[in-house]
N, C-alpha and C positions, 0 to 999 in steps of 0.2 A: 338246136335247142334254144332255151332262152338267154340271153343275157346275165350275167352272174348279178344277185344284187348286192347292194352296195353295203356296206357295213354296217352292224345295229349294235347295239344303240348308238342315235346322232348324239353328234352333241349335245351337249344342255339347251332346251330349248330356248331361244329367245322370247318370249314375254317384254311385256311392258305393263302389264298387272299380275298381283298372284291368281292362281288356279283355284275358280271354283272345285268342291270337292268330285262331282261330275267329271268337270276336265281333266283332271288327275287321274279319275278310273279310265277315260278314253286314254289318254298320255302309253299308263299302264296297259292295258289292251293291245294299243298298239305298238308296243314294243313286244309283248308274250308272241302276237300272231305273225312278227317277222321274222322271230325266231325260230318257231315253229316252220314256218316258211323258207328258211335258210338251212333247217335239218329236211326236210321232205326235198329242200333243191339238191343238196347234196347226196343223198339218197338215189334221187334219180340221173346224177351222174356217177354213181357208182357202178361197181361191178352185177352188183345182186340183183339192181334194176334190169341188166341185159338178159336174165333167165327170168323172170318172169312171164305166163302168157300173155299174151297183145291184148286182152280185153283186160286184166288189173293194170297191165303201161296206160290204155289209153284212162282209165280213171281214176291213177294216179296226176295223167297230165290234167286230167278235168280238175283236178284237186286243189295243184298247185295255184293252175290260171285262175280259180276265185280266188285261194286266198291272198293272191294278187291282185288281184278289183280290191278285196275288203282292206288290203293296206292302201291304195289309194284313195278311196274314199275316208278311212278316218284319217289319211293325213290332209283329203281337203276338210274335212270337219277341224280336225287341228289348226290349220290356216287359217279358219273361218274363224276362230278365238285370237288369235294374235301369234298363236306356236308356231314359228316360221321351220319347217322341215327340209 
């Protein structure tokens, strides 16, 4: 399977200016969607996952693996601001 991820929330972001109001609602974001993404990880390493039939496994796995692209993409959108993640 995948890789466990790594703990959320990071730390306090590093900045070197305050947060436009925008950057704050991304900040937020993504922190909701790694979360989300840390209960559907463990989900699918649980028990309940293994009785499922093979076609909601595999679109559960499809699930995960975006909202795994969308956490990296807004933490290179976060970078791209100064938020070093």
């Amino acid at each position: 399977m995948t890789k466990p991820l790594e703990p959320w929330p990071l730390p306090p972001p590093i900045m070197t200016e305050p947060l436009e109001p925008w950057q704050r609602r991304l900040v937020e974001e993504a922190d909701d969607v790694m979360n989300r993404t840390k209960k559907l990880e463990a989900f699918i390493h649980g028990e309940i996952f293994d009785t499922l039939p093979e076609d909601e496994k595999g679109r559960l796995l499809i699930q995960i693996n975006l909202m795994l692209a969308l956490t990296i993409v807004l933490a290179q959108r976060m970078k791209a601001f100064g938020v070093e993640v």
